[in-house]
VEXKOLKOL-667753 format. One line per field, with one value per residue (C-alpha): x, y, z. Coordinates in nm, 2 decimals, m for minus. Example, Ala and Ser with C-alpha at 12.3 -4.5 7.8 and 13.67 -1.06 7.14 Angstrom:
xx: (1.23 | 1.37)
yy: (m0.45 | m0.11)
zz: (0.78 | 0.71)
***
This chain:
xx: (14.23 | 14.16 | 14.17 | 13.99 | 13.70 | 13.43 | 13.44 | 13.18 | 13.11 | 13.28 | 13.02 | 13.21 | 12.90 | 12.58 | 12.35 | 12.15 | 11.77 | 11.81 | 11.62 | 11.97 | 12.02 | 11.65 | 11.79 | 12.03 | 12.32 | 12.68 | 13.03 | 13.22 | 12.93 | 12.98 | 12.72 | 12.71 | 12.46 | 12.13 | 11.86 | 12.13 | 12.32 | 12.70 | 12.77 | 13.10 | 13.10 | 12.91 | 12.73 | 12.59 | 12.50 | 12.28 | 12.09 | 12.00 | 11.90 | 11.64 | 11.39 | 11.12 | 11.15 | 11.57 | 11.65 | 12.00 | 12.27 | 12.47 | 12.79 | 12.82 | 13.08 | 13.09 | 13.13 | 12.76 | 12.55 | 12.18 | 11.91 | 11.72 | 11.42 | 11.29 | 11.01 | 11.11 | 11.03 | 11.14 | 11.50 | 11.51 | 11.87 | 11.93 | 12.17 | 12.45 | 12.90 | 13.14 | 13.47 | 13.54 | 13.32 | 13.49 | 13.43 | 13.60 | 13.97 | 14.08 | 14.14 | 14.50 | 14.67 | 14.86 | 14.99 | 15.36 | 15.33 | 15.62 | 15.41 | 15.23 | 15.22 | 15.22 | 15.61 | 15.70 | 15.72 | 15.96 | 15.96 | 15.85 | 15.53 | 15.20 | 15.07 | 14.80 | 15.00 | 15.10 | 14.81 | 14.75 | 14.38 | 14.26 | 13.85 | 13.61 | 13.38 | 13.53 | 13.51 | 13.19 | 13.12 | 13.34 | 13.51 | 13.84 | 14.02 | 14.07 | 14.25 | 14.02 | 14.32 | 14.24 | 13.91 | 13.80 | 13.48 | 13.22 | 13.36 | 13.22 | 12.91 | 12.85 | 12.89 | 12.69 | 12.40 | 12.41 | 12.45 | 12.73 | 12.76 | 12.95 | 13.30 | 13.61 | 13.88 | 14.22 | 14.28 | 14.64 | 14.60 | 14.41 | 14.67 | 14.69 | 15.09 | 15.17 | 14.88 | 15.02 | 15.37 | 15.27 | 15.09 | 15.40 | 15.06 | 14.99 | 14.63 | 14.64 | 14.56 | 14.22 | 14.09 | 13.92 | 13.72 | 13.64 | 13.48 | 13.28 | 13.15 | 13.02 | 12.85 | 12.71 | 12.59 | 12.49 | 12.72 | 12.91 | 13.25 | 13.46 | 13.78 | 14.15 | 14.46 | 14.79 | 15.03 | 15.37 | 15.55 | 15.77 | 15.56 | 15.13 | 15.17 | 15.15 | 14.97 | 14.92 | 14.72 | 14.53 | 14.49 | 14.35 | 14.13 | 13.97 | 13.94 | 13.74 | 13.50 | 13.37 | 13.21 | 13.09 | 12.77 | 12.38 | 12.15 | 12.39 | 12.70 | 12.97 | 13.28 | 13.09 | 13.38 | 13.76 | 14.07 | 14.37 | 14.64 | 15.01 | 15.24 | 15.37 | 15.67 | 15.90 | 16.24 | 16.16 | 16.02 | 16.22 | 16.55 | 16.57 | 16.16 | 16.19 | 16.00 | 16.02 | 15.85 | 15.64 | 15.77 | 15.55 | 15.63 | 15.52 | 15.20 | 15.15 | 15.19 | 14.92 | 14.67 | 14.69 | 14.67 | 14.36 | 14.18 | 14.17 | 14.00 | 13.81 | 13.63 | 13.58 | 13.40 | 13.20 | 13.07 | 13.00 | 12.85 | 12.78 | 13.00 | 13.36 | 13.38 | 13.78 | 13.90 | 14.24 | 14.32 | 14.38 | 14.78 | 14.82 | 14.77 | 14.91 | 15.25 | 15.20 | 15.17 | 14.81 | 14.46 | 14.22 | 13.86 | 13.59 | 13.33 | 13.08 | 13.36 | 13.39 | 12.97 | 12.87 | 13.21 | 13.23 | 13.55 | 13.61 | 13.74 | 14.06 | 14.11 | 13.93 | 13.79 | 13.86 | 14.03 | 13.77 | 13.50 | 13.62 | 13.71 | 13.33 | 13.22 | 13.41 | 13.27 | 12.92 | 12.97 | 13.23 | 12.88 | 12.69 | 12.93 | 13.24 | 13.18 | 13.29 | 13.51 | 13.62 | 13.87 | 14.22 | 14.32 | 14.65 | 14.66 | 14.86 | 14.71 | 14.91 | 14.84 | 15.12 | 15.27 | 15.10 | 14.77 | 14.93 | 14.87 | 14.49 | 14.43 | 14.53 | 14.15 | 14.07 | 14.37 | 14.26 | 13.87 | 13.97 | 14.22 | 13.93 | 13.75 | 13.89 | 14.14 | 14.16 | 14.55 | 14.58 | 14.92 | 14.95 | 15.22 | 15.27 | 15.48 | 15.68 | 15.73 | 16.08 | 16.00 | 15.83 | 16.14 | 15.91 | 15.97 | 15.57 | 15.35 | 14.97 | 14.84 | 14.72 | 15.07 | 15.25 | 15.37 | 15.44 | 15.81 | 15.77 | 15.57 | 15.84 | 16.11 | 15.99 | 15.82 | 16.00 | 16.17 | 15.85 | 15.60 | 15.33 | 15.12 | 14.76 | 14.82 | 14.79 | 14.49 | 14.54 | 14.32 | 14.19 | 14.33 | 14.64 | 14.54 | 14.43 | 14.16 | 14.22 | 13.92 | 13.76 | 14.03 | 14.04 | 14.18 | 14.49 | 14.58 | 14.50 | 14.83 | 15.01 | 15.13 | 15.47 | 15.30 | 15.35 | 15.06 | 14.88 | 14.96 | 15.31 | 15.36 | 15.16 | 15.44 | 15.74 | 15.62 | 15.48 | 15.16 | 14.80 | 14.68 | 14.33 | 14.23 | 13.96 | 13.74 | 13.61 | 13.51 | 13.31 | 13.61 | 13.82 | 13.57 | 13.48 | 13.84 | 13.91 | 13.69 | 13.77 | 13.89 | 14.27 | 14.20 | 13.97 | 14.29 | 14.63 | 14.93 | 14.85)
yy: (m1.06 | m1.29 | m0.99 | m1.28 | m1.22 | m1.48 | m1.74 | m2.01 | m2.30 | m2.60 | m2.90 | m3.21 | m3.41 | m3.41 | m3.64 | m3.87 | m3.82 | m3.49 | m3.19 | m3.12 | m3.47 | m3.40 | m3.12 | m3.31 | m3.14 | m3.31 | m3.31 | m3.07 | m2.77 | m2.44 | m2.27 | m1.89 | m1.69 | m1.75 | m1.52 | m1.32 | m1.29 | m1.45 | m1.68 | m1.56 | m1.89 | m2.20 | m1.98 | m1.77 | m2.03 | m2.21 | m1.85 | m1.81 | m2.15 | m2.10 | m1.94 | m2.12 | m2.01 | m1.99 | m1.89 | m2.04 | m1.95 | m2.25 | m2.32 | m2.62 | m2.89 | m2.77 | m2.41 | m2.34 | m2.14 | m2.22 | m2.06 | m2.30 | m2.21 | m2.42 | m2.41 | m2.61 | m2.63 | m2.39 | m2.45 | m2.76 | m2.88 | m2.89 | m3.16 | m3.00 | m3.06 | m2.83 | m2.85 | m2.59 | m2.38 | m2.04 | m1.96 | m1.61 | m1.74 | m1.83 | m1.56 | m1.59 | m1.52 | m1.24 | m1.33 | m1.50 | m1.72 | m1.89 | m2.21 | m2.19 | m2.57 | m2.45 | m2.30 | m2.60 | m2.79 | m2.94 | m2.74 | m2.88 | m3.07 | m3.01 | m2.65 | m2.73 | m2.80 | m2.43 | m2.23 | m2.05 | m2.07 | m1.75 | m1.73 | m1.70 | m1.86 | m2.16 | m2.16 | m2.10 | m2.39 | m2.66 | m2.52 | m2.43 | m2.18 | m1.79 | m1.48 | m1.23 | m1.00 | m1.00 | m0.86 | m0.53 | m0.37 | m0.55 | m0.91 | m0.80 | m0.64 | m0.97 | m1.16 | m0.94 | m1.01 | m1.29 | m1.41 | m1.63 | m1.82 | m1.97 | m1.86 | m2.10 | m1.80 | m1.87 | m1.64 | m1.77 | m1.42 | m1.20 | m0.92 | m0.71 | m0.73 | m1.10 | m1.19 | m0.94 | m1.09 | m1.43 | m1.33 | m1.11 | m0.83 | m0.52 | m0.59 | m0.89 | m0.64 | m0.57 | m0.95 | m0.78 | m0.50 | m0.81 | m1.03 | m0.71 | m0.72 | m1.01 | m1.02 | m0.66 | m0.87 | m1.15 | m1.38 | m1.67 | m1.82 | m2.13 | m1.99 | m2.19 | m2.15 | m2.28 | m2.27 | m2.15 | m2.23 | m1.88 | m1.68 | m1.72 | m1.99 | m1.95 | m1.62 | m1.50 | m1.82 | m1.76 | m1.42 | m1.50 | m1.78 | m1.53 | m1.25 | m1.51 | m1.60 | m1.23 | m1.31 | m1.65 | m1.50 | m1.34 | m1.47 | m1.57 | m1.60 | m1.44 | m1.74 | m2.06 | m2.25 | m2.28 | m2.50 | m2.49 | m2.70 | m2.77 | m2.64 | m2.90 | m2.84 | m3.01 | m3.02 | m2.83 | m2.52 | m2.15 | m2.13 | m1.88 | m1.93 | m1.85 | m2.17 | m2.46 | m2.83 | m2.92 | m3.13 | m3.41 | m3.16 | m2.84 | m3.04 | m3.15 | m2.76 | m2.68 | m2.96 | m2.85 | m2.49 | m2.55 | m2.78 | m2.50 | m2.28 | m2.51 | m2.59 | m2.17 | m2.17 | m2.49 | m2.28 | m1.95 | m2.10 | m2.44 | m2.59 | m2.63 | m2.43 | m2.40 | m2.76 | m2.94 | m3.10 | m3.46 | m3.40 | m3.29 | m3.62 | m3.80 | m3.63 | m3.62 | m3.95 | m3.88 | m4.05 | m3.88 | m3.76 | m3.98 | m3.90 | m3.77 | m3.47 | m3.34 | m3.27 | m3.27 | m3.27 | m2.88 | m2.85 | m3.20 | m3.06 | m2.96 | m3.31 | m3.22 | m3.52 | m3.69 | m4.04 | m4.08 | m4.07 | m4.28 | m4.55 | m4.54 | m4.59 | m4.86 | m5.00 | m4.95 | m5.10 | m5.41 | m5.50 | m5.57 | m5.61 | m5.81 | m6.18 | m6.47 | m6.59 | m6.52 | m6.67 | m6.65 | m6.32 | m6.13 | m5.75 | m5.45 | m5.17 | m4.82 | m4.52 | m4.25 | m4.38 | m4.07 | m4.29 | m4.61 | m4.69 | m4.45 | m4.74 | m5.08 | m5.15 | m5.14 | m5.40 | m5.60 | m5.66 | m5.70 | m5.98 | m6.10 | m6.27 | m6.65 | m6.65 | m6.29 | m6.15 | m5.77 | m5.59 | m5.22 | m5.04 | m4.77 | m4.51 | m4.17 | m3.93 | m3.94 | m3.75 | m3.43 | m3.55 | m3.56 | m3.82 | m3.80 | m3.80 | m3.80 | m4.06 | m3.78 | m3.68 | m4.01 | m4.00 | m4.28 | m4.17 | m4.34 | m4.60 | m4.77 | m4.64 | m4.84 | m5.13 | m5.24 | m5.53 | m5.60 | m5.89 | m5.73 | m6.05 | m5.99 | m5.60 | m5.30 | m5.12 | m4.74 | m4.49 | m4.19 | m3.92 | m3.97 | m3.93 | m3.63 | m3.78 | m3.71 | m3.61 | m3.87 | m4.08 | m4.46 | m4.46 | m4.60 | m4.31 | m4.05 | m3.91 | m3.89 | m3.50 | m3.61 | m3.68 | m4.08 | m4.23 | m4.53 | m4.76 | m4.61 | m4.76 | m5.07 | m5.16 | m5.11 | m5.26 | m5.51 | m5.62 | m5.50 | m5.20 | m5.15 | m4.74 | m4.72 | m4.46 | m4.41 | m4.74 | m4.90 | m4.93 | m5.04 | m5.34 | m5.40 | m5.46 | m5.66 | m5.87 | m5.88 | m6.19 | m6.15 | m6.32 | m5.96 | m5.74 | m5.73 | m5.55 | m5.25)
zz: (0.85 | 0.52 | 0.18 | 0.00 | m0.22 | m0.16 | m0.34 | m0.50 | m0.25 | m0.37 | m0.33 | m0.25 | m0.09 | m0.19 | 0.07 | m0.07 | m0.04 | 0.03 | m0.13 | m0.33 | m0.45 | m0.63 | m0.73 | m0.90 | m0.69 | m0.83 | m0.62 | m0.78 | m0.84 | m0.69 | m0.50 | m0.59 | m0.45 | m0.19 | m0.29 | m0.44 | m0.14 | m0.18 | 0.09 | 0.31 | 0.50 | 0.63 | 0.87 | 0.59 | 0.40 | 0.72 | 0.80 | 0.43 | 0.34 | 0.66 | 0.41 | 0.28 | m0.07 | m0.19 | m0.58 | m0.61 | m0.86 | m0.88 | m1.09 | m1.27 | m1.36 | m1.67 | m1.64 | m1.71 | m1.47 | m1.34 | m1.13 | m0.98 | m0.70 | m0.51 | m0.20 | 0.12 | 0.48 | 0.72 | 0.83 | 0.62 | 0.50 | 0.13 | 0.22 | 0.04 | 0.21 | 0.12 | 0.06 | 0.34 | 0.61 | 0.47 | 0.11 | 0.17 | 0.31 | 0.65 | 0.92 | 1.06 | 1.34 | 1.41 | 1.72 | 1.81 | 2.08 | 2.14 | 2.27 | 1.90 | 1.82 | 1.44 | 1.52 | 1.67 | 1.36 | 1.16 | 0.78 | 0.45 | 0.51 | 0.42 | 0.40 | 0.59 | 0.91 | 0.95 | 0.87 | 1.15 | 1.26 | 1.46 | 1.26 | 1.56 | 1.26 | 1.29 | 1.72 | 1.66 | 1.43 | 1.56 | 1.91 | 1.81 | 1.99 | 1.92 | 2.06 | 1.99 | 1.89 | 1.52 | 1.47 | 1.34 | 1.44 | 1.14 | 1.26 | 1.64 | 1.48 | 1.29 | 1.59 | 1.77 | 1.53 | 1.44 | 1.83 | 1.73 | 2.10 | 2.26 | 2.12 | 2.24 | 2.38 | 2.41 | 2.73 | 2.87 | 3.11 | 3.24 | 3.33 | 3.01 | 3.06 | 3.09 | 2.78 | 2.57 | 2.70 | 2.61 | 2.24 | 2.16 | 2.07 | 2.22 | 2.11 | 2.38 | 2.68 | 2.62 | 2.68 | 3.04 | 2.79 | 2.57 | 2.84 | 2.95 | 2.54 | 2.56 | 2.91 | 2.79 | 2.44 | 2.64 | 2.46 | 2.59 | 2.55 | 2.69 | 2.80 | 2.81 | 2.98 | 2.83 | 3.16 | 3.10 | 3.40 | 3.52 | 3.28 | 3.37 | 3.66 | 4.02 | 4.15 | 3.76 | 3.72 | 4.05 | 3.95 | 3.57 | 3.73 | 3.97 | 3.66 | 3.44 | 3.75 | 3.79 | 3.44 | 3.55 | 3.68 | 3.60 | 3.41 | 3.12 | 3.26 | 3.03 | 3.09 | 3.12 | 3.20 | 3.22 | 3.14 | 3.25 | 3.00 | 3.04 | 2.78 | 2.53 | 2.40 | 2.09 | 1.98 | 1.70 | 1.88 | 1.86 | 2.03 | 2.34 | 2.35 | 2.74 | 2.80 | 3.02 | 3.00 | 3.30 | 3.53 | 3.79 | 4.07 | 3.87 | 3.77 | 4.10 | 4.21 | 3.96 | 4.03 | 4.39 | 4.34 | 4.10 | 4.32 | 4.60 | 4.37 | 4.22 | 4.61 | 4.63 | 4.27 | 4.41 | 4.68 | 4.53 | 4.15 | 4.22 | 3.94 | 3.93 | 3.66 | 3.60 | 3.47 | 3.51 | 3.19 | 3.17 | 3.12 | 3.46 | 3.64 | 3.35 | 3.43 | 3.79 | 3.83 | 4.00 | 3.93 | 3.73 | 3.93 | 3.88 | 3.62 | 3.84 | 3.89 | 3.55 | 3.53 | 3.19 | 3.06 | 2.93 | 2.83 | 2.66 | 2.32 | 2.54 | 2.71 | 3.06 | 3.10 | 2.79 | 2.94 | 3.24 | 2.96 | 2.71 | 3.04 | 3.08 | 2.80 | 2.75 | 3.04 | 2.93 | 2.61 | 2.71 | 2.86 | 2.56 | 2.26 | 2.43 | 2.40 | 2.61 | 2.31 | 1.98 | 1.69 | 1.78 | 1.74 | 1.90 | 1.82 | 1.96 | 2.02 | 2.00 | 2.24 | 2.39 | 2.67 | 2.86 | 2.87 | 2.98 | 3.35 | 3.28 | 3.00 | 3.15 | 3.32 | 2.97 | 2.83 | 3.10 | 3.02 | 2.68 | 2.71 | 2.95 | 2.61 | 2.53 | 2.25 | 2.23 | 2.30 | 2.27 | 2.39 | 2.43 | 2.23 | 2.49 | 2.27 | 2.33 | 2.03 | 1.91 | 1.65 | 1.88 | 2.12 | 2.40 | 2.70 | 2.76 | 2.45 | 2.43 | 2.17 | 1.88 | 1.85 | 1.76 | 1.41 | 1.15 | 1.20 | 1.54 | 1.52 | 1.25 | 1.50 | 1.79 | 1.65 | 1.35 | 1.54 | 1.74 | 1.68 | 1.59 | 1.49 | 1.35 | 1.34 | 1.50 | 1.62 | 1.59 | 1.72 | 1.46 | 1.66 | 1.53 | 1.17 | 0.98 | 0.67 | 0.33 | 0.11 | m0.08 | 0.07 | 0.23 | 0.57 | 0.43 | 0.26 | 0.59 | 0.70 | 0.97 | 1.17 | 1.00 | 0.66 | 0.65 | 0.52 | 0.73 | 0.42 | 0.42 | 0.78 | 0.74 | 0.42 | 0.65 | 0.94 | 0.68 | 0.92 | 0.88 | 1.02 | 1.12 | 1.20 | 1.56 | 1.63 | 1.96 | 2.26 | 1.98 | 1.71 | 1.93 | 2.01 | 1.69 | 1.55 | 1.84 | 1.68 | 1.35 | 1.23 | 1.11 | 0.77 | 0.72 | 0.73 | 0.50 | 0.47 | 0.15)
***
């Protein structure tokens, strides 16, 4: 748990034509005190600034502080970013989970890269996952009243023995008295399942699957949903970890073993309501459900889902934003090699449009040393690796996953997991590099004439 006293709220966007651009808000003012009432976090901040009538004390540039009221609508924003959603410190981990991607890193990058996120504060805002094994009694009081719902759980097991096995914490066991918490507060949470194969899999997953469905029912069902994710493993992970890398047969075990389950929670609730993550049928070779199967797509922050709906809407909008012809243009577009045969439909519509050439760079992670590699892991260490002595004429086309954004940064300066900069790579692979987000950014740059683009 975070000792940190809270701290001012460091402004670092003020919106324009909002109430705190009138206000004559500035990036780089610090936000004291609501109503005299110190802000711990982003949450805090959003429940006091409900009022209609705030007194703020607010730190300048300068040093010099201010109180400035002001009267506003009900729940109105003041328009007002921060540099970060916690102005009191992060709350880490305290587990040791030997399939912790943090461990499995390579020393002497970027501090950020091993802080170890466990803040049900941040779940709670943005859906990241939490173990629930760090939290004295005020944190579940707060949550309690504030009604902080849904909370994204990291559950792994359900048997006290095996979780606390797998979190290396004694504190792990009591996940079962934790789900009883929140179905007796009426409180919800999206549950995962990293599978471990010889540790959680086979009649411990059944078993865990079967434990999170007894709180999949009433009124407001405790464990709205569940998914179930394959270990990923590096080459830089701890020796004598007791893990194993799943294999195509050990996915296809899983996929089968799921699917059965899934048909009994179809029956008794209705919805599916445990989810195979996308990696499974990318590793065993399989095709991915349709999109009518994932619903309304519950657990799409953990990749259930994730491919099928980014192949439809890319369907939807080839429709109206893909012309018959363009300017010569030949691009190569990167993506993990674990998304190859899921993405060629899309390759193929694109290279549909007269003059228009792109090629996929289909790419492992020599750096992770996997064989398999999703796209959001592929570093600039392997991107120059494997396409250094490849044509790459008009550029590349690299989706955002990849990339972590740097504050008040261009896109060419957003870094890579291994710390390369995009204009790092774009210098040694001396060829322009333009960054996609989402079906639509991937059109558009399609389309963008190569005379718009240059090496930095």
């Amino acid at each position: 748990m975070s000792t940190l006293a809270i701290q001012p709220a460091l402004v670092t966007q003020v919106r324009p034509d909002s109430i705190a651009a009138e206000l004559g808000f500035e990036p780089g003012d610090r936000l004291v005190a609501i109503n005299d009432q110190r802000p711990r976090d982003l949450i805090d901040y959003q429940f006091l600034c409900a009022d209609e009538l705030l007194t703020l004390e607010v730190l300048d540039t300068h040093g010099q502080t201010h109180q400035v009221e002001l009267e506003k609508d009900a729940d109105e924003d003041l328009g007002l970013e921060f540099e970060t959603a916690l102005f009191d410190g992060l709350i880490q981990c305290n587990n040791r989970c030997p399939f912790c991607f943090i461990d499995q890193q390579p020393p002497g990058k970027r501090d950020t890269l091993y802080l170890k996120d466990d803040d049900y504060r941040l779940s709670f805002l943005y859906g990241s996952y939490l173990t629930l094994t760090n939290l004295p009694q005020r944190e579940w009081d707060r949550i309690a009243q504030l009604r902080l719902s849904p909370l994204y759980v990291s559950v792994h097991a359900t048997e006290p023995a095996v979780r606390s096995r797998l979190l290396k914490n004694p504190r792990a066991g009591k996940l079962l008295e934790q789900l009883q918490w929140f179905q007796e507060h009426r409180l919800q949470i999206h549950a995962q399942v990293v599978v471990c194969p010889g540790i959680n899999d086979e009649t411990h997953l059944n078993q865990t699957l079967s434990d999170l469905a007894r709180f999949h029912q009433g009124e407001v069902p405790a464990v709205l949903s569940a998914a179930v994710v394959p270990v990923g493993l590096t080459r830089f992970r701890p020796q004598e970890d007791a893990l194993t890398p799943v294999t195509p047969a050990k996915a296809r075990e899983v996929i089968a073993q799921v699917k059965a389950l899934q048909t009994q929670f179809r029956s008794q609730f209705d919805t599916t309501f445990a989810w195979l993550a996308d990696e499974w049928f990318l590793i065993a070779g399989s095709p991915l459900p349709a999109a009518i199967d994932y619903e309304d797509y519950p657990q799409i922050g953990n990749g259930v889902g994730s491919i099928r709906q980014f192949l439809t809407d890319f369907d939807a909008a080839a429709v109206n934003l893909l012309p018959p012809s363009v300017s010569p243009q030949h691009y190569v577009w990167v993506v993990g090699n674990a998304v190859e045969q899921a993405f060629q439909p899309i390759l193929a519509r694109l290279n549909q449009v007269e003059s228009l050439t792109v090629e996929m760079a289909a790419l492992n992670s020599d750096y992770w040393g996997q064989a398999i590699t999703v796209t959001g892991l592929l570093t600039g260490h392997d991107l120059i690796l494997q396409l250094r002595d490849h044509p790459l004429s008009d550029g590349l086309l690299l989706p955002s996953i990849m990339l972590k954004p740097q504050p008040q940064t261009h896109q060419q300066d957003w870094l890579f997991l291994d710390d390369m900069s995009v204009a790092q790579v774009s210098r040694a692979l001396n060829c322009p590099i333009q960054v996609i987000d989402g079906v639509e950014g991937l059109i558009q740059a399609c389309l963008t004439d190569r005379n718009e683009t240059s090496p930095s």
